[in-house]
C-alpha positions, 0 to 999 in steps of 0.5 A: 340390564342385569346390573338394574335389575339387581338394583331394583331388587335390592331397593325393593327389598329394602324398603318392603324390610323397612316397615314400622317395627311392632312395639311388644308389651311383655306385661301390663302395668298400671298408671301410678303416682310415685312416693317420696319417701326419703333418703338412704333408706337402709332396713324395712321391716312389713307388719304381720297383718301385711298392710304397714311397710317400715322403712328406717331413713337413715338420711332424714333420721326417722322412720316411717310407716308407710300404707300399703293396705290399698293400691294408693300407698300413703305414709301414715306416720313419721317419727324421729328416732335418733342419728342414723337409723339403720336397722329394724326388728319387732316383738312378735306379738306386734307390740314394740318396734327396735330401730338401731342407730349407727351414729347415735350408738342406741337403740330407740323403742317405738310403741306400736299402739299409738307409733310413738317413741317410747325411749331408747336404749345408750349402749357403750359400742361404737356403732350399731349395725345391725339388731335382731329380737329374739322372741323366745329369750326376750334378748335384742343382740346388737352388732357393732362397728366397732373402732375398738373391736 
């Protein structure tokens, strides 16, 4: 008897433990589209009006300016810039865009009052890595990956 009713109990136990578990949200989220917006992106770079996020594509060898003005982000421009961008940086005054570019060894300008490619510039290094404007001396430093350091 004292056998079953250790069974009993045991099953009891079981099946009242085995309710529905409760779903727990930690925070709210809502329903979005998503944005394609390339391959291998390597540098991004936010306006300082915060309402255009720049995204150098190093896949598709281009950059694009993306809308996030809205809770609808939309690419507003693209424009192609040479092999391999990899790196971006900006006058301060918000005028001039420097995208580097790994394979093509230059650095492309981008005119922001109308995002058009302004030129670039042919530098005699390998590889550009990385780019950084320095307002106050209006100097662009490059770094290199070099073969030949």
């Amino acid at each position: 008897m004292r056998k079953y009713l250790f069974l009993y109990l045991t099953l009891f136990i079981l099946f009242t433990s085995c309710d529905e578990p409760e779903f727990v949200q930690y925070f709210e989220y809502p329903d979005h589209n998503v944005l394609n917006i390339g391959s291998q992106l390597t540098d991004f770079y936010i306006t300082n009006d915060s309402n255009t996020l720049i995204a150098a594509d190093k896949g598709n060898n281009r950059v694009l300016f993306i809308d996030v003005s809205t809770d609808m982000m939309s690419i507003d421009t693209s424009i192609l810039v040479g092999s391999e961008p990899t790196s971006l940086d900006m006058t301060d005054d918000g005028r001039y865009l420097f995208v580097g570019l790994l394979g093509g060894s230059s650095v492309s300008i981008i005119n922001m009052t109308d995002k058009s490619f302004e030129g670039s510039l042919e530098l005699e290094e390998d590889s550009v890595f990385d780019i950084e404007y320095l307002s106050d001396k209006c100097q662009l430093v490059v770094s290199f990956l070099s073969s030949n350091p």
